[in-house]
C-alpha distance (Angstrom), angle and dihedral (degrees) to the residues before:
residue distance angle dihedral
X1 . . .
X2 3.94 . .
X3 3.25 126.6 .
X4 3.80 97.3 -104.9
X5 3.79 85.6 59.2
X6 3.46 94.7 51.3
X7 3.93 95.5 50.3
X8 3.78 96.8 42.9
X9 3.68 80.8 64.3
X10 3.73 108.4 43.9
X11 3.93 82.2 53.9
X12 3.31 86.4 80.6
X13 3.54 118.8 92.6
X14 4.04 99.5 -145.5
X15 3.86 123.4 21.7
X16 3.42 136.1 -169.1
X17 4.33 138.3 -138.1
X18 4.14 92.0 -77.4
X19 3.75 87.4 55.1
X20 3.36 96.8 51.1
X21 3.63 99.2 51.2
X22 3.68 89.3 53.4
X23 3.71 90.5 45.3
X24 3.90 97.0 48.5
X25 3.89 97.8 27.5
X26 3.43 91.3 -115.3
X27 3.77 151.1 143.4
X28 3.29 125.2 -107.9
X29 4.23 103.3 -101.7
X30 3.99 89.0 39.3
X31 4.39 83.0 49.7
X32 4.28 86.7 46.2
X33 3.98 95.6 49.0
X34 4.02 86.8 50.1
X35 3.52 93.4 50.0
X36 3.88 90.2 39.1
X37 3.96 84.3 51.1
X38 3.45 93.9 54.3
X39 3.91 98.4 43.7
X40 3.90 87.4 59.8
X41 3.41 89.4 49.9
X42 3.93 89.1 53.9
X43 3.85 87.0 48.3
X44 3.47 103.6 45.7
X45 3.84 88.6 56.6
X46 3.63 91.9 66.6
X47 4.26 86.6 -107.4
X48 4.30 116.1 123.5
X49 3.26 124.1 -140.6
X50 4.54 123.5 -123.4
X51 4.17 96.2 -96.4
X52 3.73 108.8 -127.9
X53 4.21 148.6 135.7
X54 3.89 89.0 -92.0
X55 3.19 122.6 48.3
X56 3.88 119.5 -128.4
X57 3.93 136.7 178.9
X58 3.76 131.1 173.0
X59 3.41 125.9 -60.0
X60 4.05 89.8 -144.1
X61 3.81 87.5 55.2
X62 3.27 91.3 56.5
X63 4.02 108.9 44.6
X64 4.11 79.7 46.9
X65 3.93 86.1 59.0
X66 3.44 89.2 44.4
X67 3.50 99.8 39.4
X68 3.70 103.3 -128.4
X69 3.44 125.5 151.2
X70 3.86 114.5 -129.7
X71 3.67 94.7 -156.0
X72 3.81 98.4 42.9
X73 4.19 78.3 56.1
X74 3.61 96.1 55.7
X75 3.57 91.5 45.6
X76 3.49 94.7 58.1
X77 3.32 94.3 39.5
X78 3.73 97.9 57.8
X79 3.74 91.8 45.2
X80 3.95 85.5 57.2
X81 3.18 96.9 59.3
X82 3.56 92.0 51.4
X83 3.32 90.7 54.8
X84 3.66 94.2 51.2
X85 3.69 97.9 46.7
X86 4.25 88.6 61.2
């Protein structure tokens, strides 16, 4: 995954399981515990959740689980596609 990829998806501000995987180069029960993780941490903090057929949590929660800097992302990104545009 580039970096472009990876910051055209942080940009959004909830994601879902698919996005995660690609995010934490994972599979798809090691991508449902972390958002699992991070929905009990939601919970537990007296916050709810939006109630709907797919399950989504914040995409800040997650890159802070991850810790992956946003900024170093966009960065990298932005340089990429200089790069690419040459």
């Amino acid at each position: 995954m580039t970096y472009v990829e990876l910051y055209e998806i942080i940009c959004n501000p909830w994601i879902k399981v698919d996005d995660i995987k690609k995010i934490a180069s994972c599979g798809r029960d090691n991508a449902i515990k972390i958002r699992n993780l991070i929905e009990q941490q939601i919970i537990s903090s007296g916050k709810t959740l939006p109630q709907c057929k797919t399950k989504y949590v914040p995409t800040r929660l997650v890159l802070e689980y991850l810790n992956l800097d946003p900024n170093y992302i966009a960065e990298m990104a932005l340089q990429q596609k200089k790069v690419l545009s040459l």
